[in-house]
Backbone bond lengths (Angstrom), bond angles and torsions (degrees), N, CA, C in turn:
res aa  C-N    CA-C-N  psi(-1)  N-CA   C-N-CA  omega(-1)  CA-C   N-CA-C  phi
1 X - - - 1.437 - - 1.530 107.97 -
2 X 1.165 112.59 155.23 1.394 114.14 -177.03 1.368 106.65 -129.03
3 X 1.747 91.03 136.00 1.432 94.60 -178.27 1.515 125.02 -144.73
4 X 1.034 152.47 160.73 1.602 152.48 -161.79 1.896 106.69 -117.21
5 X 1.215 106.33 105.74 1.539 109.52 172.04 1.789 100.01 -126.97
6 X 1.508 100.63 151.37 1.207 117.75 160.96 1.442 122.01 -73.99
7 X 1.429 140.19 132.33 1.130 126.25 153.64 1.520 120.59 -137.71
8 X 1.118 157.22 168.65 1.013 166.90 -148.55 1.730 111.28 -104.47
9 X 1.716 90.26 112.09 1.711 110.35 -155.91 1.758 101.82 -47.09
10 X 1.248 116.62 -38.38 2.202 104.06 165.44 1.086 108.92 -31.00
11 X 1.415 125.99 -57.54 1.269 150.74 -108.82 1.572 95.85 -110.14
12 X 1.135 100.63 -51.93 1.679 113.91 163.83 1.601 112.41 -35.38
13 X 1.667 102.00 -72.15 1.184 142.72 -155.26 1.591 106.49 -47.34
14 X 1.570 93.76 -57.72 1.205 101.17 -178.22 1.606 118.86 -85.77
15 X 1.454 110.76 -5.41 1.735 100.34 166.15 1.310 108.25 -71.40
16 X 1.597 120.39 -54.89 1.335 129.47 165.72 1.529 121.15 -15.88
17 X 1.009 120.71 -63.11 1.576 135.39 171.35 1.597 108.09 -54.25
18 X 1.153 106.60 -50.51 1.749 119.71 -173.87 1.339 102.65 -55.60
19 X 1.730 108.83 -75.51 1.415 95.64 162.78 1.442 147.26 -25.08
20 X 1.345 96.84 -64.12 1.218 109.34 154.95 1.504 135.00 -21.31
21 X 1.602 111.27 -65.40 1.568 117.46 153.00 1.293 125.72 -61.12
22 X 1.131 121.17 -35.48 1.238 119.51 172.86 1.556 114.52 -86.05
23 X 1.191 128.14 26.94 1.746 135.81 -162.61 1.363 96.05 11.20
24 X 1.157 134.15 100.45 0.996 93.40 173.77 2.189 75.95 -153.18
25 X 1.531 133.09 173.93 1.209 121.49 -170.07 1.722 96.61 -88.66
26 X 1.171 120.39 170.83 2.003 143.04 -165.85 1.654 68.47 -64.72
27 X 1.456 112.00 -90.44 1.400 117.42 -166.71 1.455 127.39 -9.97
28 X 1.387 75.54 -62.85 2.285 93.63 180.00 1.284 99.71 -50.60
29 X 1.555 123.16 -53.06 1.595 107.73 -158.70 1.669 89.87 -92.32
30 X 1.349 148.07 -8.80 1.278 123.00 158.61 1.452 138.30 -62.52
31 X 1.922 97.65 -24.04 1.305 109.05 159.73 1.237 134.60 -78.12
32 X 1.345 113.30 -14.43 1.465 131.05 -160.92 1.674 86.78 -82.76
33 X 1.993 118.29 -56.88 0.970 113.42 -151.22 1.506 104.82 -65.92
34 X 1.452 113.91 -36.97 1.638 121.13 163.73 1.264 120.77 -31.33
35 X 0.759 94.73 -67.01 1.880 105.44 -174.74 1.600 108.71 -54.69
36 X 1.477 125.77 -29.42 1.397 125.78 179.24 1.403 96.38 -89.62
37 X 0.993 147.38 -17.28 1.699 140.05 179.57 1.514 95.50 -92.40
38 X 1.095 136.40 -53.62 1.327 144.78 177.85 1.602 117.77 -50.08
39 X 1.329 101.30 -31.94 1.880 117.36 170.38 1.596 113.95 -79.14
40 X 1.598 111.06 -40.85 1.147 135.73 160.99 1.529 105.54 -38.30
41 X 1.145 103.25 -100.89 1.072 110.16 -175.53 1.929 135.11 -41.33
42 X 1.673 81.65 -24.98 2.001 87.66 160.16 1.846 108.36 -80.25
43 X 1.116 104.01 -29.05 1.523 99.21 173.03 1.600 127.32 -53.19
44 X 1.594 92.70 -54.56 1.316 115.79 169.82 1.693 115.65 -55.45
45 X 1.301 127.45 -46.72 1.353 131.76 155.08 1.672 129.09 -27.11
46 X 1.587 89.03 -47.41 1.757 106.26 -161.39 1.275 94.08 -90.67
47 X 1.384 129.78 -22.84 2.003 135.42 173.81 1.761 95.04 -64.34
48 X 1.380 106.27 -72.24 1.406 117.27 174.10 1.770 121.76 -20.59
49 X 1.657 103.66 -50.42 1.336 100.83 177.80 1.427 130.81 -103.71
50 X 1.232 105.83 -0.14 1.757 127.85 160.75 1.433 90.98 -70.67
51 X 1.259 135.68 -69.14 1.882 151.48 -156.53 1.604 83.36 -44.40
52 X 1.790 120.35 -63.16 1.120 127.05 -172.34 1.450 120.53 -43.54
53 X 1.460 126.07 -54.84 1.332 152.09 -179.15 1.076 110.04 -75.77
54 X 1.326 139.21 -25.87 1.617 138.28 160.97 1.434 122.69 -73.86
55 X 1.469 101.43 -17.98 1.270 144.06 -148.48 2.154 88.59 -76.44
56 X 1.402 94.68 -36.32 1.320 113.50 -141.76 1.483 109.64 -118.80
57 X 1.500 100.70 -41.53 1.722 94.90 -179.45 1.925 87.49 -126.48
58 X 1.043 94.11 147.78 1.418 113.19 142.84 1.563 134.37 6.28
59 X 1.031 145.00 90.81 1.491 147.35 -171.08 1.737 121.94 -86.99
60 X 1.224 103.39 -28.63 1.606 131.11 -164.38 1.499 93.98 -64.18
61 X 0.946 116.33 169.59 1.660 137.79 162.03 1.107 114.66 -102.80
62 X 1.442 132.73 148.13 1.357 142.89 -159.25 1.566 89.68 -88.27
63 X 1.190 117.65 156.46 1.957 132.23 177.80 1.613 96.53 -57.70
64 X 1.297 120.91 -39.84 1.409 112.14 -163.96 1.374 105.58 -79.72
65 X 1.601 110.33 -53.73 1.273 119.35 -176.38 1.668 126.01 -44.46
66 X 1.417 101.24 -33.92 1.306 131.69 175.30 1.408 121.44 -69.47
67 X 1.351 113.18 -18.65 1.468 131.13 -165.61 1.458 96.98 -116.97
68 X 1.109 132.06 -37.60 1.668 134.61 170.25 1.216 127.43 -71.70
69 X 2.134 119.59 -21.12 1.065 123.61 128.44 1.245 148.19 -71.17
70 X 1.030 111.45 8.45 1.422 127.18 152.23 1.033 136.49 -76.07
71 X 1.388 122.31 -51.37 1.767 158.40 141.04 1.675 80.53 -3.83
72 X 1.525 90.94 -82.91 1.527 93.82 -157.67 1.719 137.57 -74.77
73 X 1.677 94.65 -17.28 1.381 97.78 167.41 1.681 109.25 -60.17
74 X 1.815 104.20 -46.90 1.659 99.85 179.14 1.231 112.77 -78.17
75 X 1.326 150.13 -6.23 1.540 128.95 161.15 1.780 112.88 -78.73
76 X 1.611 125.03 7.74 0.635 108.95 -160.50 1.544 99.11 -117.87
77 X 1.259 125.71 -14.75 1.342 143.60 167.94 1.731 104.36 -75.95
Protein backbone atom coordinates (compact mmCIF):
# COMPACT_ATOMS: atom_id res chain seq x y z
CA UNK A 1 0.00 0.00 0.00
CA UNK A 2 1.18 3.30 -0.53
CA UNK A 3 1.25 5.92 1.59
CA UNK A 4 2.44 9.73 2.32
CA UNK A 5 3.74 10.59 5.97
CA UNK A 6 5.59 13.52 7.21
CA UNK A 7 8.75 13.09 9.03
CA UNK A 8 11.44 15.17 10.19
CA UNK A 9 14.19 16.01 7.41
CA UNK A 10 17.27 14.27 10.17
CA UNK A 11 15.09 11.68 10.30
CA UNK A 12 14.77 11.35 6.63
CA UNK A 13 18.41 11.85 6.22
CA UNK A 14 19.50 9.38 8.22
CA UNK A 15 17.13 6.48 6.98
CA UNK A 16 18.40 7.42 3.54
CA UNK A 17 21.99 6.70 4.47
CA UNK A 18 20.88 3.52 6.49
CA UNK A 19 19.36 2.24 3.60
CA UNK A 20 21.83 3.05 1.79
CA UNK A 21 24.29 0.79 3.89
CA UNK A 22 22.17 -1.65 4.20
CA UNK A 23 21.22 -1.56 0.14
CA UNK A 24 18.45 -2.22 0.84
CA UNK A 25 14.90 0.02 -0.79
CA UNK A 26 13.36 3.42 1.74
CA UNK A 27 10.32 1.01 1.83
CA UNK A 28 12.18 -2.19 2.97
CA UNK A 29 13.83 -0.37 5.80
CA UNK A 30 10.47 1.55 6.61
CA UNK A 31 8.89 -1.73 6.91
CA UNK A 32 11.53 -3.44 8.58
CA UNK A 33 11.63 -0.47 11.13
CA UNK A 34 7.70 -1.05 11.57
CA UNK A 35 7.65 -4.35 12.16
CA UNK A 36 10.37 -3.95 15.13
CA UNK A 37 8.19 -1.19 16.91
CA UNK A 38 5.12 -3.18 16.13
CA UNK A 39 6.87 -6.44 17.87
CA UNK A 40 7.88 -3.99 20.52
CA UNK A 41 5.08 -2.87 21.30
CA UNK A 42 3.23 -6.49 21.37
CA UNK A 43 5.97 -7.31 23.80
CA UNK A 44 5.33 -4.42 25.79
CA UNK A 45 1.49 -5.41 25.86
CA UNK A 46 2.16 -9.09 26.97
CA UNK A 47 4.68 -7.46 30.12
CA UNK A 48 1.63 -5.17 30.79
CA UNK A 49 -0.72 -8.15 31.22
CA UNK A 50 1.48 -10.66 33.11
CA UNK A 51 2.35 -7.14 35.51
CA UNK A 52 -1.63 -7.26 35.64
CA UNK A 53 -2.02 -11.03 36.65
CA UNK A 54 0.88 -11.06 39.08
CA UNK A 55 -0.56 -8.04 40.00
CA UNK A 56 -3.34 -10.21 41.48
CA UNK A 57 -2.47 -13.70 42.38
CA UNK A 58 0.50 -14.92 43.82
CA UNK A 59 4.02 -15.33 42.08
CA UNK A 60 5.91 -17.51 44.75
CA UNK A 61 6.24 -21.23 44.48
CA UNK A 62 4.52 -23.52 46.73
CA UNK A 63 7.19 -25.08 49.72
CA UNK A 64 6.85 -28.38 47.94
CA UNK A 65 7.11 -27.26 44.52
CA UNK A 66 10.12 -25.36 45.50
CA UNK A 67 11.72 -28.29 47.17
CA UNK A 68 11.13 -30.72 44.10
CA UNK A 69 13.01 -28.18 42.07
CA UNK A 70 15.70 -28.47 43.85
CA UNK A 71 15.75 -32.32 44.06
CA UNK A 72 16.22 -32.04 40.56
CA UNK A 73 18.38 -29.22 39.68
CA UNK A 74 20.87 -31.15 42.33
CA UNK A 75 20.51 -34.71 41.02
CA UNK A 76 21.16 -33.34 37.87
CA UNK A 77 24.56 -31.65 38.33
Amino acid sequence: MKTAVSIPDAVFQAAERLAERRRCSRSRLYTQALQLLLAAADADEVTTRLDTVYAREPSELSPALRTAQHRALNESW
